[in-house]
C-alpha positions in Angstrom: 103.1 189.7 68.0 106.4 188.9 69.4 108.9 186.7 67.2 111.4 185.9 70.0 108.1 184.3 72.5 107.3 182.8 70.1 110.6 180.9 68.9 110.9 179.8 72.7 107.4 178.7 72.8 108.8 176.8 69.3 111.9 175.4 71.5 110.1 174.4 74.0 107.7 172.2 72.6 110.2 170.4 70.1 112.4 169.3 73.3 108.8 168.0 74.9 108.0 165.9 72.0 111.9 165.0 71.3 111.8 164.1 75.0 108.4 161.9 74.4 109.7 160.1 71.3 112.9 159.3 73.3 110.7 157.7 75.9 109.6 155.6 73.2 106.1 157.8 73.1 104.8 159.8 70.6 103.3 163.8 70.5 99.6 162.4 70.8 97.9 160.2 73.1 94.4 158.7 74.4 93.2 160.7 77.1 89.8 158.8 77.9 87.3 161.7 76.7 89.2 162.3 73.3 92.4 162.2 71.8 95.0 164.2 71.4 97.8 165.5 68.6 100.4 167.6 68.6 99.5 170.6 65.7 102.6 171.9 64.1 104.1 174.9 65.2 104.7 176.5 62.6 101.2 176.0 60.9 99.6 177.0 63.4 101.7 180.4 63.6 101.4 180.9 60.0 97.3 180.2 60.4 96.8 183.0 62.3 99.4 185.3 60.8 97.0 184.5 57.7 93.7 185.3 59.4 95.0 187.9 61.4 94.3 187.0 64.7 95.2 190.0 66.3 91.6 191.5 64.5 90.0 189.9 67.1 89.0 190.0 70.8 89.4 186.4 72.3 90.1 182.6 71.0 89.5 179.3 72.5 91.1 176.5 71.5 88.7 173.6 72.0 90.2 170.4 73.4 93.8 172.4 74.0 96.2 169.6 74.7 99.2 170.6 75.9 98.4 174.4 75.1 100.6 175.4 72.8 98.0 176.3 70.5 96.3 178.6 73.0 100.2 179.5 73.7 100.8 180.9 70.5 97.4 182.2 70.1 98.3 184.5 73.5 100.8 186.3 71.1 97.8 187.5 69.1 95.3 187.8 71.4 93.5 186.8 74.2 93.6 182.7 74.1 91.6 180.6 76.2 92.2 176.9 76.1 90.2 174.0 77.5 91.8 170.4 78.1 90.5 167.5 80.3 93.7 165.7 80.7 95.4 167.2 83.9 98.7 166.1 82.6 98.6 167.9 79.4 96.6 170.8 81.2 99.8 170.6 83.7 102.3 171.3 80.6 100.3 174.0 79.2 100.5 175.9 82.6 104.3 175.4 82.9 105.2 176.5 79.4 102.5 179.7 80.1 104.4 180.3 83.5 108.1 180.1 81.8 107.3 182.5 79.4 104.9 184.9 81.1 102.0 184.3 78.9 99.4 186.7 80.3 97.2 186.7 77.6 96.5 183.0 78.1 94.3 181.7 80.1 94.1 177.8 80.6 90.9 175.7 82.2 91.2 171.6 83.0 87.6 170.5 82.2 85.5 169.1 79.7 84.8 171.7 77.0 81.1 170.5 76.6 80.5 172.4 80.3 81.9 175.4 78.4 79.8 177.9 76.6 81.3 178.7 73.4 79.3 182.2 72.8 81.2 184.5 74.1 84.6 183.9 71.5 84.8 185.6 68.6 87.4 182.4 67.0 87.3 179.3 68.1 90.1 176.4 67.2 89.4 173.3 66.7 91.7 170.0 66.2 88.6 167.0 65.8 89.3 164.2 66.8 86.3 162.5 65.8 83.1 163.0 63.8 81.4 166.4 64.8 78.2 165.3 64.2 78.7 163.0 67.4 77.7 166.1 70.1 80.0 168.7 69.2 78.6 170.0 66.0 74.7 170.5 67.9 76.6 172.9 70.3 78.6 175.0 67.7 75.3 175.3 65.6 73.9 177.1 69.5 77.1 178.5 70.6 79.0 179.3 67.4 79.3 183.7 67.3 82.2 184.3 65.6 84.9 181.7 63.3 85.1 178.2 63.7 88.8 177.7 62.2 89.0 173.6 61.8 92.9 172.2 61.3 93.4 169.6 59.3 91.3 167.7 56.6 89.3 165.0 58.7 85.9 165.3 60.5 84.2 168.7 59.2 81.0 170.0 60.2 78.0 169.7 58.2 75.3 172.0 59.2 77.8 175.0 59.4 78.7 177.6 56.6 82.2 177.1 54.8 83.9 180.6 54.6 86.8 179.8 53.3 89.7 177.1 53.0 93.3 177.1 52.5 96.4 174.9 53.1 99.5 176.2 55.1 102.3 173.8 53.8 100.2 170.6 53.5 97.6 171.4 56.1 94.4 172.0 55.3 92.4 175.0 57.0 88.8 175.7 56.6 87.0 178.6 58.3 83.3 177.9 59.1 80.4 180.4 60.0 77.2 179.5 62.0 75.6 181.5 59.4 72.9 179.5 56.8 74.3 179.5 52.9 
């Protein structure tokens, strides 16, 4: 893991957002298949610090925004990220490119085309109720970890492994395996 990549990575994404919120926007938006919300940098740093992401062979990050999820994951491991937006997509490649990310690896498409199998950790920011789609392809596709940020819209036919806070946000890690 490299400290200094990832303080840049840090740097960069608080001017983006400072830049957004001077435009009047906020770090989230509605990007017609989904919607999307900044994580917080340091949470999700100090997530897979506690997991120990580097265990593992590969992560995608499902709905990746503006990649700094996958971005930081890349530190770790390898990190795959899929977004549908192109301009968030767009970001996510410049910020890889600046930094010579090589462990990332960024697709623009609709992560439902995706098969899920062949990650052994996949990341997950819902945005709505998993039950609507998503959950019926983890329960095929699901291999490895499903680690779920934040405290809305969990999965119900998956197996809670675990579940933790890092400051005030909730992580639960989720199995496809039966209780």
């Amino acid at each position: 893991m490299d400290p200094v990549k990832f303080f840049k990575i840090k740097k960069e994404y608080d001017s983006f957002y400072n830049n957004l919120l001077k435009s009047g926007l906020l770090p989230m938006k509605d990007t017609n298949i989904g919607y999307w919300s900044a994580a917080i940098t340091e949470d999700v740093y100090r997530i897979f610090q506690r997991i120990g992401l580097e265990r593992f062979r590969n992560i995608l990050d499902i709905g990746s925004g503006d990649g700094k999820v996958v971005l930081i994951a890349s530190l770790f491991t390898n990190a795959i990220g899929i977004e549908a937006d192109p301009t968030l997509h767009w970001k996510a490649i410049e910020v890889k490119k600046r930094f010579g990310l090589g462990k990332a690896r960024l697709v623009n498409d609709d992560f439902f085309k995706h098969n899920f199998s062949n990650y052994d950790v996949l990341f997950l920011n819902p945005d709505r109720p998993l039950y609507r789609g998503l959950e019926d392809k983890l329960i095929r596709e699901l291999r490895g970890k499903l680690i779920l940020y934040g405290p809305n819209f969990h999965p119900t036919r998956l197996k809670k492994e675990s579940q933790f806070f890092v400051n005030n946000t909730m992580v639960t890690v989720y199995s496809n395996k039966r209780a």
